[in-house]
C-alpha positions as YAML, in Angstrom:
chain: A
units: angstrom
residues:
- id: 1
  name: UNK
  ca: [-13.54, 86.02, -34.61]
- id: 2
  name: UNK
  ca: [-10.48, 84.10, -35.79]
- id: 3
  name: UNK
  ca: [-7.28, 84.29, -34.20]
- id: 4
  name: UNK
  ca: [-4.86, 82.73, -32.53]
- id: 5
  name: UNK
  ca: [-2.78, 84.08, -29.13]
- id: 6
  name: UNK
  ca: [1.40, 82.16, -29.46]
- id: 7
  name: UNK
  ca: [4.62, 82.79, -29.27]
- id: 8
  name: UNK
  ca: [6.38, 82.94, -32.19]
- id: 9
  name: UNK
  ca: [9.84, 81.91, -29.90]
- id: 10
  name: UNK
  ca: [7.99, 78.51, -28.82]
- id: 11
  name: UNK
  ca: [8.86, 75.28, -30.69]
- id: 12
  name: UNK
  ca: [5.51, 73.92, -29.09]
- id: 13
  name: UNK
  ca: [3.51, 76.88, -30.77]
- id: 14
  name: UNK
  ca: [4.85, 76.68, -34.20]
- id: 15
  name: UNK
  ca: [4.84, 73.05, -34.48]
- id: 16
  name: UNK
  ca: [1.28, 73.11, -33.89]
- id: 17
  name: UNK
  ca: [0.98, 76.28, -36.50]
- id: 18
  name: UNK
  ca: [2.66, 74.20, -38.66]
- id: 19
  name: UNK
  ca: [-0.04, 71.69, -38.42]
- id: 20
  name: UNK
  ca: [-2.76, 74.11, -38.55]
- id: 21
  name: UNK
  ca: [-4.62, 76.03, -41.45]
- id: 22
  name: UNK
  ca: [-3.96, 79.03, -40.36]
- id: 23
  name: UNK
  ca: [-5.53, 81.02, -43.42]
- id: 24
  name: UNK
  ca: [-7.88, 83.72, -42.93]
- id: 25
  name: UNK
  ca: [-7.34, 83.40, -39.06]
- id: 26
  name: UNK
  ca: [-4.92, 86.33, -37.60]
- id: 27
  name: UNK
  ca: [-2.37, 85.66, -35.67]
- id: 28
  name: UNK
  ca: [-1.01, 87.49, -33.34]
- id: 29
  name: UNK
  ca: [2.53, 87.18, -31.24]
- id: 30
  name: UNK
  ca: [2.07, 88.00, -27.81]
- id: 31
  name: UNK
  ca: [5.53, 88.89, -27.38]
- id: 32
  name: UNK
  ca: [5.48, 92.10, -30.17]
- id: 33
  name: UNK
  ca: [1.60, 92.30, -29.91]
- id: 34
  name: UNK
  ca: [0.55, 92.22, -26.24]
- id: 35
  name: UNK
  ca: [-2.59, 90.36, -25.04]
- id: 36
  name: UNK
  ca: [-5.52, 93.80, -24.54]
- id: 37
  name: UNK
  ca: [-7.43, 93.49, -21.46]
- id: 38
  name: UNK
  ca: [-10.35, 93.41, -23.79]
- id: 39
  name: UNK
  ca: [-9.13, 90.31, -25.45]
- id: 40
  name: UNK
  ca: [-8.26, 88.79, -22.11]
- id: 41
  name: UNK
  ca: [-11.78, 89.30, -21.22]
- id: 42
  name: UNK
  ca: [-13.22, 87.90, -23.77]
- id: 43
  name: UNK
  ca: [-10.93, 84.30, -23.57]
- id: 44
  name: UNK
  ca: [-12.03, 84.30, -20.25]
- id: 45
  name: UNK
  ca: [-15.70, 84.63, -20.86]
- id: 46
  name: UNK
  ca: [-15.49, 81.87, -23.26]
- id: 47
  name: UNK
  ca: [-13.06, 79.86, -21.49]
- id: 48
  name: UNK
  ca: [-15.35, 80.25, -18.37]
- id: 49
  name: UNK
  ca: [-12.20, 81.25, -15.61]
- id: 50
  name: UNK
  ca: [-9.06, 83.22, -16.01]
- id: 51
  name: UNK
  ca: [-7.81, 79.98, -14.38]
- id: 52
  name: UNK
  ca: [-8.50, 78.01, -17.22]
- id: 53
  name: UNK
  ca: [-5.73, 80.62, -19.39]
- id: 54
  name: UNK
  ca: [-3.12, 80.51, -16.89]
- id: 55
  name: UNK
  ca: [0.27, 78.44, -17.59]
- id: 56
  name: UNK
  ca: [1.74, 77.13, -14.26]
- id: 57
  name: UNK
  ca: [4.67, 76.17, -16.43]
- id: 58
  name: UNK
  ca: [6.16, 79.62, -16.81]
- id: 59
  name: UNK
  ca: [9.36, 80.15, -15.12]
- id: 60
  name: UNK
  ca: [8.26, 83.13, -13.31]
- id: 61
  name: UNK
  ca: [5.67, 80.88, -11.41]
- id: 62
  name: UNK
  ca: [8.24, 78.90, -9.25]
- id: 63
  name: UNK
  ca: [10.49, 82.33, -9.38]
- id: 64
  name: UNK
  ca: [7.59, 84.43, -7.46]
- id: 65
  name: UNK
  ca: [6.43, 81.43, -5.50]
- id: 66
  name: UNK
  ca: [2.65, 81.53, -7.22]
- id: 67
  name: UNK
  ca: [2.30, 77.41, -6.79]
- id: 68
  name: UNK
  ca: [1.85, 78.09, -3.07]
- id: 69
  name: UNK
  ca: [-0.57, 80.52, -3.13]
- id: 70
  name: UNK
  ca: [-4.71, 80.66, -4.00]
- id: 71
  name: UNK
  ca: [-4.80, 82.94, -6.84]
- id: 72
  name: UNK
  ca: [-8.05, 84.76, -8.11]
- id: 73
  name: UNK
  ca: [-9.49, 85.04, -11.03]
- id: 74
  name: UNK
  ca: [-8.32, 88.95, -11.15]
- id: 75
  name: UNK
  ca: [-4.82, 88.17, -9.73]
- id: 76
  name: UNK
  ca: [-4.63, 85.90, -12.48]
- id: 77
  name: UNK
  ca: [-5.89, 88.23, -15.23]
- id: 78
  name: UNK
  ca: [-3.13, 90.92, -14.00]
- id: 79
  name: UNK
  ca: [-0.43, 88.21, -14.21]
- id: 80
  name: UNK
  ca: [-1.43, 87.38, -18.03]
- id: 81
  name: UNK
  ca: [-1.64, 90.96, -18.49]
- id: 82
  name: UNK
  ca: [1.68, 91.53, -16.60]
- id: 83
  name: UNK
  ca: [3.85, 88.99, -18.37]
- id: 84
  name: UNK
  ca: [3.20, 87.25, -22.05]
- id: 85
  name: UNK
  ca: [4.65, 83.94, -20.34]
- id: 86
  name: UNK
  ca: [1.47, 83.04, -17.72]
- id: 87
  name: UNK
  ca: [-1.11, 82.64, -20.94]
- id: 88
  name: UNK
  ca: [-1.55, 79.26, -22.01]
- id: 89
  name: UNK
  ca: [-0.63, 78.60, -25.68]
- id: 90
  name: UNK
  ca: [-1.55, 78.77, -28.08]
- id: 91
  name: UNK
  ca: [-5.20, 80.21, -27.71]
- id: 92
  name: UNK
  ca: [-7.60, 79.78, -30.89]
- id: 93
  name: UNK
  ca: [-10.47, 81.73, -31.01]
- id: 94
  name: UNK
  ca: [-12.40, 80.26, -33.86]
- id: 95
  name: UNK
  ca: [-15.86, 80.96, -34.41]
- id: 96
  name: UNK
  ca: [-16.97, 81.35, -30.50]
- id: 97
  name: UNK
  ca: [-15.24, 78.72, -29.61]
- id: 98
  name: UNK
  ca: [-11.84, 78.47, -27.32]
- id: 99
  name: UNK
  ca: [-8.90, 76.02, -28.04]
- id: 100
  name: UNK
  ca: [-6.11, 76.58, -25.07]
- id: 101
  name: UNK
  ca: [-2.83, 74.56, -24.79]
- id: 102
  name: UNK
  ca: [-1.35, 72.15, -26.59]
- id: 103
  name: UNK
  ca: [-2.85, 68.80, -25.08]
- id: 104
  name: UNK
  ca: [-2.93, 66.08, -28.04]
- id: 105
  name: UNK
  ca: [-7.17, 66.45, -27.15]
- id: 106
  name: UNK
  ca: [-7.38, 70.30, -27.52]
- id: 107
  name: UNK
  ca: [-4.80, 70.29, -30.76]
- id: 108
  name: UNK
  ca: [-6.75, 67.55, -32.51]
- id: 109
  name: UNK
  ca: [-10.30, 69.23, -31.33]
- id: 110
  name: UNK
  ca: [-9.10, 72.37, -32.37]
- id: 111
  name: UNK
  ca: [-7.80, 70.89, -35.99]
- id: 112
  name: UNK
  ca: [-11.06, 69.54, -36.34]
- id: 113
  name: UNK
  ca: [-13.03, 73.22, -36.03]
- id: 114
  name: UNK
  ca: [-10.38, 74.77, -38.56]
- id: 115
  name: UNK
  ca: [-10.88, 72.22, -41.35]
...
């Protein structure tokens, strides 16, 4: 599978895009083309933890007070589910491999499996 979970509203997201060949690899907006729980499941298989998907920088984080609690895996997986904004991005799934965020290591990594 090729595709690639961002938000076509994020300067972050389509700088990287920008960066990226992107042909032959879907990509989907997860604003007009909401994240399935099937798809969630499967990022989360690969990534290893719904954890590992969730954005602590979304605004609704501080708003519902989610920094001082222990969240589970499924609380987390009904937050992503809930709200576009709590998924990390972008997500590449290229060839069974997972790319999350936009850390210079996973963007260069992930540029690396495209070309």
């Amino acid at each position: 599978m090729k595709r690639i979970f961002y938000l076509s509203t994020c300067d972050t997201c389509k700088r990287i895009l920008n960066s990226w060949n992107t042909e032959g690899i879907y990509l989907q907006d997860i604003k007009t083309e909401p994240i399935t729980p099937a798809q969630l499941d499967d990022m989360i298989t690969l990534a290893g933890s719904a954890d590992a998907l969730f954005s602590k920088r979304a605004r609704k984080y501080k708003e519902l007070g989610l920094k001082n609690r222990k969240l589970s895996d499924s609380e987390i997986r009904q937050l992503i589910l809930s709200e576009y904004t709590f998924l990390k991005r972008p997500v590449l799934l290229f060839d069974g491999q997972i790319f999350i965020g936009n850390s210079p290591k996973v963007v260069k990594d992930a540029t690396d499996a495209i070309a």
